[in-house]
C-alpha positions in Angstrom: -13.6 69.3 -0.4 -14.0 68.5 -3.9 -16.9 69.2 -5.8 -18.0 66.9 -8.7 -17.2 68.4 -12.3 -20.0 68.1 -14.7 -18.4 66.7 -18.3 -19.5 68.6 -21.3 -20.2 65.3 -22.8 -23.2 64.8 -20.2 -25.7 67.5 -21.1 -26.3 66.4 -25.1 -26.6 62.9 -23.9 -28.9 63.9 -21.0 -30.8 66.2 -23.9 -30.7 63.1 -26.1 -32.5 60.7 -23.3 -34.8 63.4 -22.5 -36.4 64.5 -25.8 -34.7 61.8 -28.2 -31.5 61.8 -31.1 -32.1 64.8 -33.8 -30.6 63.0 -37.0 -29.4 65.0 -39.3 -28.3 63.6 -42.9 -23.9 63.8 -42.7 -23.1 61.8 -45.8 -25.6 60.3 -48.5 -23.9 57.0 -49.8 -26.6 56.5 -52.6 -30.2 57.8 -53.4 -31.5 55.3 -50.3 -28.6 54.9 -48.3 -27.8 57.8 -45.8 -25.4 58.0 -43.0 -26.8 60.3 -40.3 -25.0 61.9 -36.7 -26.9 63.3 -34.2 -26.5 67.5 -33.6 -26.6 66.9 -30.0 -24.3 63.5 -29.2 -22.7 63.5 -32.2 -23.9 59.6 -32.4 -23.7 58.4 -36.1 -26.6 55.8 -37.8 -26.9 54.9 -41.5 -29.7 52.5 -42.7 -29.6 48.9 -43.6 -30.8 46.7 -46.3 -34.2 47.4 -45.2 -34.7 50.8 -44.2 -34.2 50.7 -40.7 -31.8 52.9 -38.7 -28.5 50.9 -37.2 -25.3 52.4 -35.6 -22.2 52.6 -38.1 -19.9 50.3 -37.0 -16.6 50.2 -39.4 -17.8 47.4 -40.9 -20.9 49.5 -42.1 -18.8 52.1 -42.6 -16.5 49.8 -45.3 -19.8 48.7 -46.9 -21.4 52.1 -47.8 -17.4 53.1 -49.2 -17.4 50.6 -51.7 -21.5 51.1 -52.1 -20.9 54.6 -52.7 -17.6 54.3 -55.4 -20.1 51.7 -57.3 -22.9 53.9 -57.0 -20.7 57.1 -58.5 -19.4 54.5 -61.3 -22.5 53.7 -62.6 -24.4 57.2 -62.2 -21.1 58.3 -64.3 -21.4 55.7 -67.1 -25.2 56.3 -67.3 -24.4 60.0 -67.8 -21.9 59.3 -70.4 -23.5 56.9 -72.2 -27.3 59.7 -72.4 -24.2 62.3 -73.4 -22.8 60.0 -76.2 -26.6 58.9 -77.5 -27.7 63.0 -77.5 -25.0 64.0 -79.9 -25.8 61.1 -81.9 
């Protein structure tokens, strides 16, 4: 007789149907774009254009890379260009 073999996988997804996903912040792209991954599943969100939680797909995942090196670029030539007008 074989019994049946309960997969670890099952209980955070059976916690995360029960009482819901607890999203935690993994990765913040820009000030309001965050990707997010749940403690229990592991399963990963980031917002969209308007807010709203969606899965990360790759494509998503593509999009907040290059959003997040353009982001950098510009927070970097802001803070050099204060630096250069303070000396002044």
């Amino acid at each position: 007789m074989n019994k049946p073999t309960i997969k670890p996988a099952f209980i955070p997804n059976l916690v995360c149907n029960i009482f819901g996903h607890k999203y935690e912040v993994s990765r913040k792209v820009t000030y309001h774009v965050k990707e997010y991954q749940c403690a229990n599943c592991k399963k990963q969100m980031t917002t969209n254009s308007n807010g709203n939680l969606i899965p990360l797909t790759p494509k998503f995942e593509r999009i907040n890379s290059v959003l997040e090196r353009i982001y950098n670029r510009k927070v970097m030539r802001l803070q050099e260009k204060s630096y250069a007008s303070s000396i002044n």
